[in-house]
ZAMARGU-4260 file (C-alpha; in steps of 0.2 Angstrom, whole numbers, plus 5000, padded with zeros to 4 digits):
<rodrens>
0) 5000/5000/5000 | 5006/5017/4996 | 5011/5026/5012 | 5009/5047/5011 | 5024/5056/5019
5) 5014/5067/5030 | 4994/5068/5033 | 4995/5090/5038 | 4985/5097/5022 | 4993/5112/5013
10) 4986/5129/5017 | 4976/5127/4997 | 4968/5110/5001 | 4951/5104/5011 | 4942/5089/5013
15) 4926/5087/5006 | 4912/5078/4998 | 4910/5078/4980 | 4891/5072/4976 | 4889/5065/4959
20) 4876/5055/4948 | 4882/5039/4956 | 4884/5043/4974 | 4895/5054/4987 | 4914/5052/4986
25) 4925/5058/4999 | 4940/5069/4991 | 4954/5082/4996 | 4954/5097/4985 | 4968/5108/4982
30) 4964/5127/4972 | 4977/5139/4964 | 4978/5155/4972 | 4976/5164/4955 | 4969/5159/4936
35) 4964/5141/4935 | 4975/5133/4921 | 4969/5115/4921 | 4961/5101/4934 | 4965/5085/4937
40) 4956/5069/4946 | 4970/5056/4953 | 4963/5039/4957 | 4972/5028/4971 | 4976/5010/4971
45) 4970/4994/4979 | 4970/4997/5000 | 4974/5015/4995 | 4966/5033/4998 | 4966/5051/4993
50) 4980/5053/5005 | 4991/5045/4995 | 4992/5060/4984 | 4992/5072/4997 | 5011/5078/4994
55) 5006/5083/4976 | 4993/5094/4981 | 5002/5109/4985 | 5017/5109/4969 | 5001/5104/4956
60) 4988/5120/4963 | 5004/5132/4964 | 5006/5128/4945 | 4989/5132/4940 | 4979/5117/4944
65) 4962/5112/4953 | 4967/5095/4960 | 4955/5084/4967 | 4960/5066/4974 | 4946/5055/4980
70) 4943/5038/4989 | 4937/5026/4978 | 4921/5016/4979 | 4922/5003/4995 | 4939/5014/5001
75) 4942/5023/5018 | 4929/5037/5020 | 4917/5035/5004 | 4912/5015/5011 | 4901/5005/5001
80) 4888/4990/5002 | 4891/4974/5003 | 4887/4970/4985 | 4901/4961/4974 | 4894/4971/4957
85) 4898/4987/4964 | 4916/4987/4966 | 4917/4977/4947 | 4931/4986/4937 | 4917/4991/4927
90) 4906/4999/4942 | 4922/5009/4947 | 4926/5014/4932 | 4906/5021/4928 | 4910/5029/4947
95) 4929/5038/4936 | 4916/5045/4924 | 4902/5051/4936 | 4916/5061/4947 | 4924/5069/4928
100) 4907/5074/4924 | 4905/5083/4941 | 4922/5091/4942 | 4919/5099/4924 | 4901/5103/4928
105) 4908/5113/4945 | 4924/5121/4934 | 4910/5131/4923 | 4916/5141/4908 | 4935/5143/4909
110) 4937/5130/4921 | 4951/5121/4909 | 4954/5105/4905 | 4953/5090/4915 | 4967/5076/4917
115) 4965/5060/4921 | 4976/5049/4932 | 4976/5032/4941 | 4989/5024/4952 | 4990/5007/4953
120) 4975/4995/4954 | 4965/5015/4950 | 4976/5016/4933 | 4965/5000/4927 | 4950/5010/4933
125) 4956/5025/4924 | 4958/5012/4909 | 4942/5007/4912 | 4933/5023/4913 | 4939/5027/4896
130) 4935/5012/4886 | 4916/5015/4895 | 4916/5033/4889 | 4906/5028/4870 | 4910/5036/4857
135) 4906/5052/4858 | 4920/5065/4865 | 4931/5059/4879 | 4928/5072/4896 | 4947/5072/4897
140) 4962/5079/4890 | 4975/5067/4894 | 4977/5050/4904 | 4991/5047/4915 | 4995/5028/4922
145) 5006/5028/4937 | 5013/5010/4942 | 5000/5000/4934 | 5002/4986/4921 | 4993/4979/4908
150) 4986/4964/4917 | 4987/4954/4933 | 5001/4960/4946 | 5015/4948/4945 | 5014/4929/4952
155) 5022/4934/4970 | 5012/4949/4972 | 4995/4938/4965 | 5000/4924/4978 | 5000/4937/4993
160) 4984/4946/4984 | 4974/4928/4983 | 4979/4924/5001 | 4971/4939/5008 | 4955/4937/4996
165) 4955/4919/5005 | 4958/4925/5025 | 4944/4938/5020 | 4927/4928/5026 | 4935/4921/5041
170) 4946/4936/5049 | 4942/4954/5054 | 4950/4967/5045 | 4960/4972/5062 | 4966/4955/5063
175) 4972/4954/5047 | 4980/4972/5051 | 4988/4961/5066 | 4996/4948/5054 | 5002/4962/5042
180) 5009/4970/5054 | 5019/4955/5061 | 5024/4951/5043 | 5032/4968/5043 | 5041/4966/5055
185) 5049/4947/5051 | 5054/4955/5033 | 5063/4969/5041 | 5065/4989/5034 | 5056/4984/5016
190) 5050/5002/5014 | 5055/5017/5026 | 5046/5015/5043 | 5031/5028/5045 | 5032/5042/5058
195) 5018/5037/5071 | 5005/5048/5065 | 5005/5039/5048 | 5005/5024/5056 | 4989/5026/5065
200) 4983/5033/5049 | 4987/5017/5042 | 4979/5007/5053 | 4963/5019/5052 | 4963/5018/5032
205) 4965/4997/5033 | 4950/4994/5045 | 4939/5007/5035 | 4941/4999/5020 | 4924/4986/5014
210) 4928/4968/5015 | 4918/4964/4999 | 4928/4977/4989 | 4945/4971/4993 | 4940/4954/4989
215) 4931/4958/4972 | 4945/4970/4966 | 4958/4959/4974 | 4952/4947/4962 | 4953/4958/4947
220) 4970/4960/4950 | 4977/4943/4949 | 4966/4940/4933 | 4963/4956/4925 | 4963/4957/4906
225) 4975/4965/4895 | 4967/4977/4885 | 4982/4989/4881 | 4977/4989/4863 | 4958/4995/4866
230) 4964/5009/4875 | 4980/5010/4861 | 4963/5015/4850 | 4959/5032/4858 | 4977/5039/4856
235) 4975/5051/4841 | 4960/5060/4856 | 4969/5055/4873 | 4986/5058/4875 | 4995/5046/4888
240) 5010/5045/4900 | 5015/5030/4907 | 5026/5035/4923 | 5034/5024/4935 | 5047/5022/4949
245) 5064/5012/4944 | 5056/4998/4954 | 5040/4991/4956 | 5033/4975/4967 | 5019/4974/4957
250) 5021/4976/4938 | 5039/4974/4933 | 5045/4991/4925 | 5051/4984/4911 | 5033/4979/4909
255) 5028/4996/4908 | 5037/5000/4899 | 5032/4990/4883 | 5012/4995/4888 | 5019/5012/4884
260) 5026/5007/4869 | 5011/4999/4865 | 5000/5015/4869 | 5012/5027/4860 | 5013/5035/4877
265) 5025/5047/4885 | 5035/5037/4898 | 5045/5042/4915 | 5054/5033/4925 | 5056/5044/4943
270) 5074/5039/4950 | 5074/5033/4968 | 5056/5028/4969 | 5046/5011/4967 | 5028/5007/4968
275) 5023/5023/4973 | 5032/5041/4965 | 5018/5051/4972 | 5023/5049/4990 | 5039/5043/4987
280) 5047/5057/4978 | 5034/5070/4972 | 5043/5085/4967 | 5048/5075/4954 | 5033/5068/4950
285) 5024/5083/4952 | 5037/5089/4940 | 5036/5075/4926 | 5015/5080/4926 | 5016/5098/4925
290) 5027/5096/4911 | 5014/5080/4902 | 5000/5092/4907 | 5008/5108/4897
</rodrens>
């Protein structure tokens, strides 16, 4: 899971609740001080949040941009049923398309143009949310896939995934949390350790999350569907950026790079980062979309 650096919002962010034609979704929201250049709607990954973009509000509003990250369906503070169908690819990414439509409805005239981004498990909604869009014009300008892959997570990653998806029916979420905690510890300093305030955000985030949707989009992960070249389709309308760290756990980089390839996208590789640039190093991630966006 993607771990944010801090959890203190920048002095142009607020939390809110961003009401759409398919439901409430919790968000963060970051504003410009001055002309609104652009928008953008990042989308975060399996067990993740709209905290895991929170260290590239402040560097993406300062350049011009309304930034809004929200908690996907079944995540942290927007919840969910307990109703398989609604946390199908599909379903989350009609939910993409029901936020876009709301965040360019609230811009109004001059609002600029909206980007699309998905980390992770969100990059195959993003995907999704595209290839549902029809044929008439596409609501965004551009589409950005941050560590994500063009199908399932690799076979050590889908092992760990399936095991959890197993676990789920017969253990709470905080004793799972327990497990995963003492597994952290047995593997030793895999990641930087959090400070304790982002560790009980964490915990917080882990318990919030709905069974059913970790289960369901669990399972779309270890056997989702290639479907590079659909999306390949809508290049001439959507430009793409395929941005990564120089490691990944979850789709090997070299992967990522031939889905690039095979998009005809813009790709970045963020030195010194893996699964997760955004909170790992976002000034230059910040940096790399500023310049795909312009």
């Amino acid at each position: 899971m993607s771990t944010p650096p801090f959890l203190t919002l920048p002095s142009c962010a607020r939390a809110l609740r961003i009401a759409t034609a398919r439901g409430e979704f919790a968000a963060l929201r970051a504003e410009p001080a001055g002309e609104v250049r652009g928008a953008a709607l990042l989308v975060p990954g399996f067990t993740g949040s709209k905290e895991d973009f929170i260290a590239l509000l402040e560097p993406l509003a300062a350049a011009g941009h309304r930034v809004t990250a929200v908690d996907q369906r079944g995540q942290y503070e927007t919840g969910g049923p307990d109703d398989p169908a609604v946390y199908a690819v599909s379903a989350l990414g009609a939910d993409v398309r029901a936020l876009s439509a709301a965040l360019l409805a609230e811009g109004g005239p001059g609002g600029g143009p909206l980007h699309l981004l998905g980390h992770s498990f969100g990059g195959q909604v993003a995907r999704e949310a595209v290839l549902g869009a029809g044929a008439g014009p596409l609501p965004w300008r551009s589409l950005t896939l941050m560590s994500t892959g063009p199908g399932p997570i690799e076979p050590g990653e889908a092992a760990r995934t399936k095991l959890l998806i197993d676990v789920l029916p017969t253990m709470s979420l905080e004793e799972i949390w327990q497990v995963l905690q003492q597994l952290e510890e047995g593997a030793g300093d895999r990641e930087r350790r959090p400070s304790a305030e982002v560790a009980e955000f964490l915990h917080r985030r882990w318990v919030a999350n709905v069974p059913q949707a970790l289960s369901t989009t669990g399972a779309h992960l270890i056997s989702a569907p290639d479907r590079v070249d659909e999306l390949a389709a809508t290049a001439a309308v959507l430009p793409a950026l395929v941005l990564s760290g120089v490691r990944d756990y979850a789709w090997p980089v070299p992967e990522q790079t031939r889905m690039a390839e095979r998009l005809g996208a813009r790709r970045v590789v963020v030195e010194d980062a893996g699964h997760s640039p955004n909170a790992e190093r976002p000034a230059a991630t910040a940096e790399a979309l500023l310049d795909f966006w312009a």
